[in-house]
C-alpha positions in Angstrom: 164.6 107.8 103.4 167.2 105.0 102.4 166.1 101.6 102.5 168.6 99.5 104.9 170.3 96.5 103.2 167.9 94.1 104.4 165.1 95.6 103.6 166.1 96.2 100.6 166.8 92.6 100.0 163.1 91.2 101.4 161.7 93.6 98.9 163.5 92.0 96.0 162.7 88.5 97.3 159.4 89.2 97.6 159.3 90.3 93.9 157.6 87.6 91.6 160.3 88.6 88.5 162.9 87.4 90.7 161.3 84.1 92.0 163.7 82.2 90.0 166.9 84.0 91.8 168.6 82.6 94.3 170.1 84.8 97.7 173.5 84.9 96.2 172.6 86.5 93.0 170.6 89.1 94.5 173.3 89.8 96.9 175.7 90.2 93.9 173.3 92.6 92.5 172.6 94.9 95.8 175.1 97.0 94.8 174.6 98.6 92.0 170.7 98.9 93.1 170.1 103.2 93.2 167.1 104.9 95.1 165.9 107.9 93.3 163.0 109.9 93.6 160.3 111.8 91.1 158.2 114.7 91.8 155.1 115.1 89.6 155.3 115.9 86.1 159.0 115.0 86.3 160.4 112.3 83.2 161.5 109.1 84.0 162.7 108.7 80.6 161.5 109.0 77.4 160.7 106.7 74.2 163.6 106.5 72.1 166.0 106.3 74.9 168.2 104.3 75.2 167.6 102.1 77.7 170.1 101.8 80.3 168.2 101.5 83.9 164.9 99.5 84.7 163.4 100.5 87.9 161.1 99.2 90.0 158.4 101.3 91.6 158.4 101.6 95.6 155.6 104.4 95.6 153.5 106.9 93.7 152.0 106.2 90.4 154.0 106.6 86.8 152.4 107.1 83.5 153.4 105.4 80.4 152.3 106.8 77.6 153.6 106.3 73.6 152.7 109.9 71.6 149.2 111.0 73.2 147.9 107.2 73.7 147.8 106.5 77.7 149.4 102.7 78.0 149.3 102.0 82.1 149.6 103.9 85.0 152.4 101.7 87.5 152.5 101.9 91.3 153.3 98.8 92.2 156.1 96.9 89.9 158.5 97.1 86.7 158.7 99.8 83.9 161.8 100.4 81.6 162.0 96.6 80.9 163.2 97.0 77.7 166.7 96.9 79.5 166.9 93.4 79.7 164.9 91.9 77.3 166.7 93.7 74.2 165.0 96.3 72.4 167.9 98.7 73.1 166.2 102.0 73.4 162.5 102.8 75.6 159.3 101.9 74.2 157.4 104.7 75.7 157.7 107.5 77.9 157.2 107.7 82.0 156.1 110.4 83.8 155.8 110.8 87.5 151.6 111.0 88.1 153.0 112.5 91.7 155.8 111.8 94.1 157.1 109.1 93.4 160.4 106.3 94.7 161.7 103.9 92.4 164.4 101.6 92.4 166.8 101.6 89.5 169.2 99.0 88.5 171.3 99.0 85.5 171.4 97.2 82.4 174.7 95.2 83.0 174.0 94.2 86.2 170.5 92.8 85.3 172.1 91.3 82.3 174.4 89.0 84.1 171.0 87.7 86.1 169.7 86.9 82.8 172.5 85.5 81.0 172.8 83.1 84.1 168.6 82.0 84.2 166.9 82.2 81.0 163.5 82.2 83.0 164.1 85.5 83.8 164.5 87.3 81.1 161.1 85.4 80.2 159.5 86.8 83.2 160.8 90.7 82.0 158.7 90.0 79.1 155.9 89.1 79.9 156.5 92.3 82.8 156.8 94.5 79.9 154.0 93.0 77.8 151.5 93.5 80.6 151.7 97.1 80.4 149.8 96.9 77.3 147.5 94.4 78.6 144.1 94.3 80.6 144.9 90.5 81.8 148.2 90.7 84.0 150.1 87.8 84.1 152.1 86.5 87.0 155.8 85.3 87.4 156.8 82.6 89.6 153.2 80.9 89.9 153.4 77.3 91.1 154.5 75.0 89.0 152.3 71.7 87.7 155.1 69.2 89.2 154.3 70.7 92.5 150.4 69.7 92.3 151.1 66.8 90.9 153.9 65.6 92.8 151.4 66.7 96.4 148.6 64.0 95.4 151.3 61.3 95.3 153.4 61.9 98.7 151.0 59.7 100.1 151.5 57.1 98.2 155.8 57.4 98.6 156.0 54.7 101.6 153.6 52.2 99.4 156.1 52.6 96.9 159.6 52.6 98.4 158.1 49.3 100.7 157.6 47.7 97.4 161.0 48.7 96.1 162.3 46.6 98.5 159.9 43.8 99.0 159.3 42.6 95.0 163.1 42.3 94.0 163.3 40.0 97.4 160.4 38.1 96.2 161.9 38.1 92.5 165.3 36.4 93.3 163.5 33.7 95.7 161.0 32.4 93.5 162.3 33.4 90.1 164.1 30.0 89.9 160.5 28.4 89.5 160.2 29.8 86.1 163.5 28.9 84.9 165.6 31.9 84.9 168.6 31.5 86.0 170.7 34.6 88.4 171.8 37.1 86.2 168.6 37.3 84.8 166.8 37.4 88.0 169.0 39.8 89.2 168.2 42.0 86.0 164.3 41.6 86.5 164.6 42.7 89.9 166.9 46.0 89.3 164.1 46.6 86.5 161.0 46.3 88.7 162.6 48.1 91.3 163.0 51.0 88.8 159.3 51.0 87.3 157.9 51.5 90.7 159.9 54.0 91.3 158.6 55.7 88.1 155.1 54.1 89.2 154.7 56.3 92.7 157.3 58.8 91.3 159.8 58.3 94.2 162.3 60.1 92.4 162.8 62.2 89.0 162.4 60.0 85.7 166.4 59.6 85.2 167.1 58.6 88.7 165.8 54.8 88.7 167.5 54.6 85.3 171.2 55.3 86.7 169.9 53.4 89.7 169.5 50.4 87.6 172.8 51.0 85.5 175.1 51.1 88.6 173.3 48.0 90.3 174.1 46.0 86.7 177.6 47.4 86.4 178.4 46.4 90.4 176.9 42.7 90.0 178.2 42.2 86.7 174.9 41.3 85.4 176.1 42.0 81.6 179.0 43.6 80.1 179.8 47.2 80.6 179.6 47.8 76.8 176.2 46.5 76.7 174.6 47.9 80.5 176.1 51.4 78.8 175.7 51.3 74.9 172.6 53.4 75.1 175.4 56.7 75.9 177.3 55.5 72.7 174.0 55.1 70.3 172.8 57.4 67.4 169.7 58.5 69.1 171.9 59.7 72.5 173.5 62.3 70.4 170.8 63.2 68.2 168.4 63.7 71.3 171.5 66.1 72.7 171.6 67.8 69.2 167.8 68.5 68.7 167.3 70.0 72.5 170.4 71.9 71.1 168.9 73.2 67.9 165.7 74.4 69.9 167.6 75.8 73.2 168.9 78.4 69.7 165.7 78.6 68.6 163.7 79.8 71.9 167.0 81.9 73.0 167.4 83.5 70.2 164.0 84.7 70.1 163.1 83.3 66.6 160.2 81.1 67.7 158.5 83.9 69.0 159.0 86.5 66.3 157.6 83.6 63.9 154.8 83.1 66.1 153.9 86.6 66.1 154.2 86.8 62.3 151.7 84.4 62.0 149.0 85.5 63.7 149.6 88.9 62.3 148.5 87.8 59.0 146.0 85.0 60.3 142.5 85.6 58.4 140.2 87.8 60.4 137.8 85.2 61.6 137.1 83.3 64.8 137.5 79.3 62.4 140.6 81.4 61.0 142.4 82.6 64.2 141.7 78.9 65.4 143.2 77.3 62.6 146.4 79.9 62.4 147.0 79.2 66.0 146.7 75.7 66.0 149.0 75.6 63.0 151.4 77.8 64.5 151.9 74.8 67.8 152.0 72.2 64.5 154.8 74.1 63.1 157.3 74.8 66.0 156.1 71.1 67.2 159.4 70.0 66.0 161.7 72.2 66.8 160.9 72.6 70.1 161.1 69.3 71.5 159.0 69.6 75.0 154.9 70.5 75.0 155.9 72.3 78.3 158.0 74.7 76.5 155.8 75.1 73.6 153.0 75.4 76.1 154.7 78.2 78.3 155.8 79.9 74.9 152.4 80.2 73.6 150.2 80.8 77.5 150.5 84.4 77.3 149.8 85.3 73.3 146.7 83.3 74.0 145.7 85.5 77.2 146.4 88.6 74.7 145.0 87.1 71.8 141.5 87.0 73.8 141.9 90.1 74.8 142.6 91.7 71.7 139.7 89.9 69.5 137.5 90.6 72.8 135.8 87.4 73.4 133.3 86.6 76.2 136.0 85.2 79.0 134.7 81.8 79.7 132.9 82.4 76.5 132.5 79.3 73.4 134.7 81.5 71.4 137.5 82.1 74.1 137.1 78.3 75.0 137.4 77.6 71.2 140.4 79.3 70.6 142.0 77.8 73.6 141.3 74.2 72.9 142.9 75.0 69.4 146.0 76.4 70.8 146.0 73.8 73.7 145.8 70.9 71.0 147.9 72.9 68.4 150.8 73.0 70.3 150.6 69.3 71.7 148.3 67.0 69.6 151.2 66.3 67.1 154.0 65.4 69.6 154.2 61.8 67.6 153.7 62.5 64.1 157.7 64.3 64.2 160.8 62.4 65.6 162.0 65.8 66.9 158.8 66.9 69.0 159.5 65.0 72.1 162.6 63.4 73.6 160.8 60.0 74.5 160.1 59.5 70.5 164.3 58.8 70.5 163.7 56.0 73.2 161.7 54.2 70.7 163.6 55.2 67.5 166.5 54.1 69.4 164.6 50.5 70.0 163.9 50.1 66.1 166.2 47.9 64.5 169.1 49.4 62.7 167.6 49.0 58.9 164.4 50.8 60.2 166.4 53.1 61.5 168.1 54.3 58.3 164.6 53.7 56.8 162.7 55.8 59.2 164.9 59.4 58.8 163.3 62.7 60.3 161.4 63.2 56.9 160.0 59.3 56.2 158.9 59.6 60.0 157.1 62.3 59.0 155.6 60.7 55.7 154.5 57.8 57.4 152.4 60.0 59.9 151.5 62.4 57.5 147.9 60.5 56.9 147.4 60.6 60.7 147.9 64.1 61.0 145.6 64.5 58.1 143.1 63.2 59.7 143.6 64.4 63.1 143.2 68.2 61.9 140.5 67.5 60.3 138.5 65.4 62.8 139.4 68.0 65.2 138.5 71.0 63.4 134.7 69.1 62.4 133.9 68.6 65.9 135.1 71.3 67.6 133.6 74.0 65.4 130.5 71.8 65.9 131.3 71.6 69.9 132.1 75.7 70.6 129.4 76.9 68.2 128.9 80.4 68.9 127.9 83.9 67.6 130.8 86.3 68.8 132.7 88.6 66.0 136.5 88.7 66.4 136.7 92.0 67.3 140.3 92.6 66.0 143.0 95.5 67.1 146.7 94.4 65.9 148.2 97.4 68.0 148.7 94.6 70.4 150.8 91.9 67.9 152.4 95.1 66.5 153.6 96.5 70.2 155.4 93.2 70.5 156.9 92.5 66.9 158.4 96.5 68.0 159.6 95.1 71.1 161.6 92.9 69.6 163.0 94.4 67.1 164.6 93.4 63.5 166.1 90.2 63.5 169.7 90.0 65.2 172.4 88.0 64.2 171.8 84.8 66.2 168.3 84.9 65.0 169.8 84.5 61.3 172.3 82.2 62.5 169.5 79.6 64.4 167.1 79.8 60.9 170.5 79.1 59.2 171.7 76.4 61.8 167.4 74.9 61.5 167.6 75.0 58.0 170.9 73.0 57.4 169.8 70.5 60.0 166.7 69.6 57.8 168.3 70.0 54.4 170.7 67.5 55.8 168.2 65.3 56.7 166.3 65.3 54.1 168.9 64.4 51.9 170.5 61.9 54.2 169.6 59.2 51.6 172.0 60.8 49.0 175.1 61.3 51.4 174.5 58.3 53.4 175.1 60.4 56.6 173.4 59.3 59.9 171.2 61.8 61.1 172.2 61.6 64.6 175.5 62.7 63.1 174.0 65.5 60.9 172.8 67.2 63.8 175.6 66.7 65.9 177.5 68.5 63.0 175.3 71.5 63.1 175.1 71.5 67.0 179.0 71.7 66.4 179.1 74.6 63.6 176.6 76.4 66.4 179.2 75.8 69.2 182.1 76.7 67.2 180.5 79.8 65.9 179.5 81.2 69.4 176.2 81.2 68.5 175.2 78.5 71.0 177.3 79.7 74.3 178.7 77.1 76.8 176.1 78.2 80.0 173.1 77.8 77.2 175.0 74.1 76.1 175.1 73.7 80.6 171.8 75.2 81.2 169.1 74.7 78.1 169.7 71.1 76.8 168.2 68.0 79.3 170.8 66.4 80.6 168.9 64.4 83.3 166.8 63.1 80.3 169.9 62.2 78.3 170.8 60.3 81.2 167.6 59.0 81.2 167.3 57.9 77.5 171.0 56.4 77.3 170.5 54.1 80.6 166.2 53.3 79.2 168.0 51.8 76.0 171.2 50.6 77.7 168.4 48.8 80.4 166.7 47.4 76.8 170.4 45.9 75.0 170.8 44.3 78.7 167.6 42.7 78.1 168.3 41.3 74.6 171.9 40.4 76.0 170.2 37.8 78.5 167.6 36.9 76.1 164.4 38.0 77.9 162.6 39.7 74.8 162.8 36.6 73.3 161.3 34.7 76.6 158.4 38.1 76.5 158.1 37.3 72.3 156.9 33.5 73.4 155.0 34.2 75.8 152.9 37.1 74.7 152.9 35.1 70.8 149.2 35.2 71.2 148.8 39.0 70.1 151.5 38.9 68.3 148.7 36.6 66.2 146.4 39.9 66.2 149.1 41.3 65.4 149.2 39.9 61.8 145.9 38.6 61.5 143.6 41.3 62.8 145.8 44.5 63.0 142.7 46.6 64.1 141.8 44.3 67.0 145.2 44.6 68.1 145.4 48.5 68.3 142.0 48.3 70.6 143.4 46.0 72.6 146.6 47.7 73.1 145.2 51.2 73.2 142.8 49.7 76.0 146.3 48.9 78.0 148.0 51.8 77.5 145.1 53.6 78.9 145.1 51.1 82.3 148.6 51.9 82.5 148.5 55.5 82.2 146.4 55.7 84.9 149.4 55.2 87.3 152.3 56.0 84.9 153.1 59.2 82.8 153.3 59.0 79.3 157.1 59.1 79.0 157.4 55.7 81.5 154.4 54.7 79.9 156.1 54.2 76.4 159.4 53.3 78.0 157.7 50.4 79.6 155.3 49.3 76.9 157.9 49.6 73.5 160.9 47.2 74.7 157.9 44.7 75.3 156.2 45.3 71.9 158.5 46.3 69.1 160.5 43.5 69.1 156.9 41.3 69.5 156.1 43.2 66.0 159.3 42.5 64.6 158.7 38.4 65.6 155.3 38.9 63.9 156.4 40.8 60.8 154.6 43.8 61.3 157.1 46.9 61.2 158.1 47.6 65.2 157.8 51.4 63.7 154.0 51.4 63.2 153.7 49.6 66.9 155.6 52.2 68.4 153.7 55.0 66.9 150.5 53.5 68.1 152.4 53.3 71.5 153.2 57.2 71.5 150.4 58.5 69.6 147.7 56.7 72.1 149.9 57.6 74.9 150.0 61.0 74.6 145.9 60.4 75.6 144.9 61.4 78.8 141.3 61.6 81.1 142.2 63.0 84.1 144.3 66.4 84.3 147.2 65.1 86.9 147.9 62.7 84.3 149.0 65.5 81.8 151.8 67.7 83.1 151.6 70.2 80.3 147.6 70.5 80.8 148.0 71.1 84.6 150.8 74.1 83.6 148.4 75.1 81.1 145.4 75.5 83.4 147.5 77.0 85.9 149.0 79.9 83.6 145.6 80.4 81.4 142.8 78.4 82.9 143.0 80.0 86.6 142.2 83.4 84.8 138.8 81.8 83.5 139.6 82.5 79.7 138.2 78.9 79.1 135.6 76.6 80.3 137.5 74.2 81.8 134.5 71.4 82.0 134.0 72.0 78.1 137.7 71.7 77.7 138.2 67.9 79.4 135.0 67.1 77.9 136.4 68.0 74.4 139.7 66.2 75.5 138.2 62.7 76.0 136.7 63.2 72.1 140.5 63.9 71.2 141.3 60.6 72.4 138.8 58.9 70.3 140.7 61.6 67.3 143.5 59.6 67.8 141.9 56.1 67.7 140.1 56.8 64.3 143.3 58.5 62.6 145.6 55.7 63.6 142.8 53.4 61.6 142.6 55.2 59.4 146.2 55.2 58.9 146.5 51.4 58.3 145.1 51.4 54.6 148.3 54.1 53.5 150.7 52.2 55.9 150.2 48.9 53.6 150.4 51.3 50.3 153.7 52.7 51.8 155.1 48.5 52.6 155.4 49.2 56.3 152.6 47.0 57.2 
């Protein structure tokens, strides 16, 4: 019986695959959508195919199978996946169990979808990968914004009723301090935007371009000045990282590498940890968001459970998924690249720390830190998920998706090429004298040129509403020096600046115990973009290096108590901890000794900063 059109549409809609598809492009694809039918015993196709159709079961139940090994039996869902997510030929073979009605839609039409939302092709994966899994994962869950954004909307009238009241206040009585109007006029426009970031009235770049128009209209400082955070170094090297790793996820190289690895990780439960956590330090810096790296890594870790067959809930499960949690986001400060608000405060270091503080010497002067980090952590977490469970190991699982994808293709070779040449050139950037910023806008350029990086992937993949965000946060900071208020904040907040140079430790617990206060209200993007225009010229007034102060700011930051306060946490718990693979109580628990981790390695950090001069 032939499905009418609207049916036929519901039951796409309703399809969690396509959760990320709008009406239009499932309209577009109606057409080319084919009912067919099976009897039992009949061959759906066969491995070795090649793979021209997925289809989507309506009814019955098909086998897959790969020689004599049964892999799942499908009546409700995807098969032939390989379609779209470019293997090229079929896996395995499927066989009708009995009558069966499937849905088939062709490659090229599928391959349009994907070419147009990257998250899609993401959910065909993990549709394939689940047919050689136990744990079944699900597309187009709810994502952490949403929960965290539904606590808040209460708070939304609070907020905007501030918005208007403090600038009001501002401009009446800010004469009684001794600023004059321009000034008052720039405090207010900047108030106005940190509530907003405060009660999250709007998305983070929003009060930013707020505040850029409201200067440019009133003429509160030049146009060159209010914009000259589009024009800086760190603008265009922000645009070129998220460019390098938009290659680097779409090509498929960062999960082939992440695959290699734990292929050959050493067959023990401290040694699958430590490879894991290893792994999230390596593509830390090349993919420059935690929620990526989180969503990259969410469903190897279900498998990787799975496979090694610990107790769900169990020490060792809950071991192996505080490593990957923390391996994949503890080192977010100790590489420029690793997160787009580290460019906010590069951009705020004066120009000779600049030059001083390349990609490499940034990672130098961390180095100790993350020394000490991996090996606190490792100390009392082995000590905190003490258990007696054996990794019971099978690699058929790592093998099944190293064959899925395939040897490497060409813009797999071309990102490790385009990755390579962007460090080289940085490393070396004290030889050629070449700005990195420039460095990687060159390779973002060769990438461009070359067709490896396409124009919807330069549209789609790289953060434009944080670019926006980081060029109007560091044109909102010149604006400030312009009118002279940093030097007004310098005077006035001279007192720490005295810990500053006399008592350096007392300093980072006092400023670690406000960064905490603040982050109870404020992420830790706005938390840094708040705190670092106040303190890194403070530290540059006291002779301390503004770079060490706004490590400490990022590095203490990135600490959190509660989960709403940690985005990637709350997508984390939603795409592994709702399957009770962890103990979640053990895993906050172990979370508030990370913060202390981060305390004692920025101490002991001081000692090698003075060795290296930059305190």
């Amino acid at each position: 019986m032939k499905t009418s059109i609207i049916e036929l549409i519901n039951e796409l809609k309703a399809i969690p695959v396509f959760s990320t598809c709008n009406l239009q492009d499932l309209s577009r694809l109606l057409p080319s959508v084919e009912e067919k039918s099976f009897i039992a015993g009949e061959i759906l196709f066969q491995s070795g195919m090649p793979a021209s159709e997925v289809y989507l079961v309506k009814g019955g139940v098909v086998r897959l199978s790969s020689g004599r090994r049964k892999i799942d039996e499908v009546s409700n869902g995807f098969l032939g996946e390989e379609a779209v997510v470019g293997s090229g030929k079929y896996l395995s073979d499927a066989v009708a169990g009995d009558s069966v009605e499937v849905l088939a839609i062709p490659r090229e039409q599928l391959q349009k979808l994907v070419d147009k939302d990257p998250v899609l092709r993401t959910n065909f994966y993990a549709s394939l990968l689940n047919h050689h899994s136990w744990n079944k994962m699900e597309s187009g869950s709810q994502g952490s914004s949403d929960l965290i954004d539904k606590g808040i909307d209460i708070w939304k009238p609070v907020g905007w009723l501030l918005v208007i009241l403090l600038p009001v206040l501002i401009l009446t009585a800010g004469h009684s301090v001794g600023f004059d109007w321009n000034t008052r006029l720039y405090i207010a426009v900047f108030v106005s935007a940190v509530i907003m970031w405060v009660f999250r009235l709007s998305t983070e770049f929003i009060p930013c371009l707020f505040a850029v128009l409201v200067l440019l209209f009133l003429g509160v400082a030049p146009a060159p000045v209010v914009l000259s955070g589009f024009t800086s170094g760190s603008f265009f090297m922000a645009m070129s990282v998220f460019g390098l790793g938009v290659v680097l996820v779409s090509s498929g190289l960062t999960y082939r590498l992440v695959l290699i690895i734990l292929r050959y990780a050493p067959r023990t439960q401290i040694g699958y940890n430590i490879a894991i956590f290893l792994t999230g330090v390596l593509l830390t810096p090349v993919i420059p968001l935690a929620n990526g790296r989180i969503g990259l890594v969410s469903p190897i870790l279900l498998d990787m459970v799975e496979v090694l067959g610990y107790r769900p809930s169990g020490k060792a499960a809950s071991g192996l998924s505080a490593a990957t949690f923390n391996g994949f986001t503890f080192y977010s400060s100790i590489f420029l690249s690793s997160k787009p608000i580290n460019f906010v405060v590069y951009g705020l270091l004066p120009l000779q720390v600049r030059e001083q503080f390349t990609w490499a010497y940034w990672a130098l002067a961390a180095a100790v830190c993350g020394l000490v980090i991996f090996v606190l952590y490792f100390l009392i977490s082995s000590l905190f998920f003490r258990n007696n469970e054996v990794p019971a190991l099978s690699t058929e699982r790592i093998e099944a998706q190293i064959a899925v994808l395939g040897p490497m293709n060409g813009k797999e070779w071309a990102a490790l090429a385009g990755i390579l040449l962007f460090v080289i050139g940085v490393a070396t950037s004290s030889m050629h004298k070449i700005d990195t910023a420039w460095i990687g806008l060159a390779v973002l350029y060769i990438l461009l040129a070359l067709g490896v990086f396409s124009k919807k992937e330069f549209q789609s993949g790289i953060d434009w509403p944080f670019l926006i965000y980081l060029g109007g946060l560091l044109g909102l900071v010149d604006t400030m020096s312009y009118l002279g208020l940093d030097r007004w904040i310098g005077s006035n907040l001279f007192w720490i600046g005295k810990y500053m140079y006399s008592n350096f430790l007392l300093f980072l617990l006092l400023l670690t115990a406000g960064i905490f206060i603040v982050r109870v209200f404020l992420p830790n993007s706005a938390t840094t973009a708040i705190l670092a225009p106040i303190f890194l010229p403070l530290a540059q007034i006291s002779g301390i290096n503004p770079w060490v102060v706004g490590f400490i700011i990022l590095t203490i930051s990135d600490g959190w108590v509660m989960p709403y306060q940690c985005s990637y946490y709350v997508q984390f718990l939603q795409t592994v901890g709702r399957k009770n693979i962890y103990n979640q109580m053990s895993m906050l628990v172990l979370n508030n000794i990370t913060n202390l981790i981060r305390l004692a390695a920025i101490a002991v950090s001081i000692p090698y900063w003075r060795w290296l001069g930059i305190l």
